[in-house]
N, C-alpha and C positions, 0 to 999 in steps of 0.2 A: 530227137537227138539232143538238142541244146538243155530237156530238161534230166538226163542221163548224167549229162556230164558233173554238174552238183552233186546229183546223189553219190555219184564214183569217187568225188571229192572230200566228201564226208567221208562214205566207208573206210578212205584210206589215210584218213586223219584216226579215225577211231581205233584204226587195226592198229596203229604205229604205235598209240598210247599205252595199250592194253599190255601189262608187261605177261609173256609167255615164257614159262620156263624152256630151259630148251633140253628137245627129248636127250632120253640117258640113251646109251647106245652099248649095247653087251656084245662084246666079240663071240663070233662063233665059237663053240665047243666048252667056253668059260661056263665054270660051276658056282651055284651060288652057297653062299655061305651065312650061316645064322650068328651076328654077335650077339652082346653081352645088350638088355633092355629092348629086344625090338628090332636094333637097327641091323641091315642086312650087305652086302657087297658077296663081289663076282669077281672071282681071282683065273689066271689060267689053270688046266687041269694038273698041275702039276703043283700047286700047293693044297698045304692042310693047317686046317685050323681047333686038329683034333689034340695035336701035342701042347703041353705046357698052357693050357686052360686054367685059369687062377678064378676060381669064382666067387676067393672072399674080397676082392678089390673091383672085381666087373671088368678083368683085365681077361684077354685073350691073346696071341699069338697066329698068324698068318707066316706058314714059313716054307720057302721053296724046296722041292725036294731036288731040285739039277743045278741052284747055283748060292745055294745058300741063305738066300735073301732072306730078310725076318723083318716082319712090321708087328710094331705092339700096337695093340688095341686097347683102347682104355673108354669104358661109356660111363658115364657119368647121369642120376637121376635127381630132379627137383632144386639142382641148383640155382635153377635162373626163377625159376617159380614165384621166390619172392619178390625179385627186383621187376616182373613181368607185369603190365596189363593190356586191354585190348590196342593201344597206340602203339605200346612197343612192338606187338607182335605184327604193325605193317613192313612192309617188305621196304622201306624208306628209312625207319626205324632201326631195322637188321641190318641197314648196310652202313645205318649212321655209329652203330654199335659195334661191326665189326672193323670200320674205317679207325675207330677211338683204340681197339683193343690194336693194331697194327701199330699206331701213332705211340700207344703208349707202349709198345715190345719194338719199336725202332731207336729206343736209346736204353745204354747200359746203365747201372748205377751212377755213374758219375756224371749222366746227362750228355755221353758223348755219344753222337750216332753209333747203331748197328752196321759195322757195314759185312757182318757174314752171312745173312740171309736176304734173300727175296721176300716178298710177301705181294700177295694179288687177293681181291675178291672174287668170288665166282656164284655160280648158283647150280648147285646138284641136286636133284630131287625134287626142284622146287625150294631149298631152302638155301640159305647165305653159307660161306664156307670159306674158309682163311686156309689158302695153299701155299706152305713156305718152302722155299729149296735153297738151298747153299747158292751162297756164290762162285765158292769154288768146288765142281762136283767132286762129290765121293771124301771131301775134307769135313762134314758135319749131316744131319739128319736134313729128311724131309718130312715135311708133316701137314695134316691134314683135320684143321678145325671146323666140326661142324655141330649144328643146334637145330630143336624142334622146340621152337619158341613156345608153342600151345600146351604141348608135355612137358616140358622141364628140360627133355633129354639132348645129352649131348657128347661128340663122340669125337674121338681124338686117335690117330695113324699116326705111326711115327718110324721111318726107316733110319737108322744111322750109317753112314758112311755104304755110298750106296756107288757101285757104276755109274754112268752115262746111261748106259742101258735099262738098270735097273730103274733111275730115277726116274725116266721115261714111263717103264712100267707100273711103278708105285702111282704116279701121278692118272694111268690112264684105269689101273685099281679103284684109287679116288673116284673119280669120278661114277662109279658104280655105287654108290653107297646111298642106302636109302633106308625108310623106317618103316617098317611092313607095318608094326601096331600101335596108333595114336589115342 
């Protein structure tokens, strides 16, 4: 027994270390959807992201068919490519990069705080991801930055002037977002 206990010590020093994405989670009955490069999400069945498809900008549209809601989709390829190599692409890296890109969209031109949005890190898919919401709802957008450090690609949600309700939604949308082809 006393030499059990070690090894049990170990294991759960090593498990705690080991960063795990945490799983994506798709509501029942949610249809998945193909954007613009790859990247994919899962809306309820009651949106389409067949209208107002722009495919000379890599821009899309997700739009409710029962309460209006509309998120543009914008993806973006090989931007980051060149300022990328294999150190930036660690996950310590990614959150020092997207901690920098918050710091530096928390103040206006004139160097005085933002104080209209939120901003949090998270991790969807396994990769880093800037979720911004208003401060006060349904007075400005919400939006959703995320990147595939390895490919270039990177994809950007954006609701303007959204419910309570809706924001909720938009935000549990996000979270579904992922990149079928690397």
């Amino acid at each position: 027994m006393r030499k059990l206990i070690p090894l049990l010590i170990i294991s759960v020093i090593v498990s705690c270390t080991q960063a795990r994405p945490k799983p994506q989670v798709i509501p029942p009955g949610w249809i998945k959807h193909g954007l613009p490069d790859g990247w994919t999400v899962y809306t309820p069945p009651h949106f389409t992201d067949s209208v107002l498809r722009d495919a000379d900008s890599g821009s899309a549209y997700l739009l409710s068919t029962t309460d209006n809601m509309r998120l543009k989709v914008t993806a973006y390829t090989g931007l980051l490519r060149n300022r990328e190599d294999s150190k930036r692409c660690r996950l310590s890296s990614q959150v020092a990069i997207a901690e920098n890109d918050i710091e530096n969209d928390e103040t206006d031109y004139y160097g005085k705080a933002n104080k209209i949005f939120r901003q949090r890190i998270d991790t969807i898919g396994g990769r880093i991801a800037i979720i911004k919401t208003p401060v006060v709802t349904g007075r400005n957008w919400v939006g959703l930055s995320i990147s595939d450090c390895s490919s270039g690609r990177r994809l950007s949600i954006a609701g303007d002037s959204l419910s309570a309700a809706q924001e909720a939604r938009a935000i549990q949308i996000f979270e579904t977002v992922n990149l079928s082809v690397h």
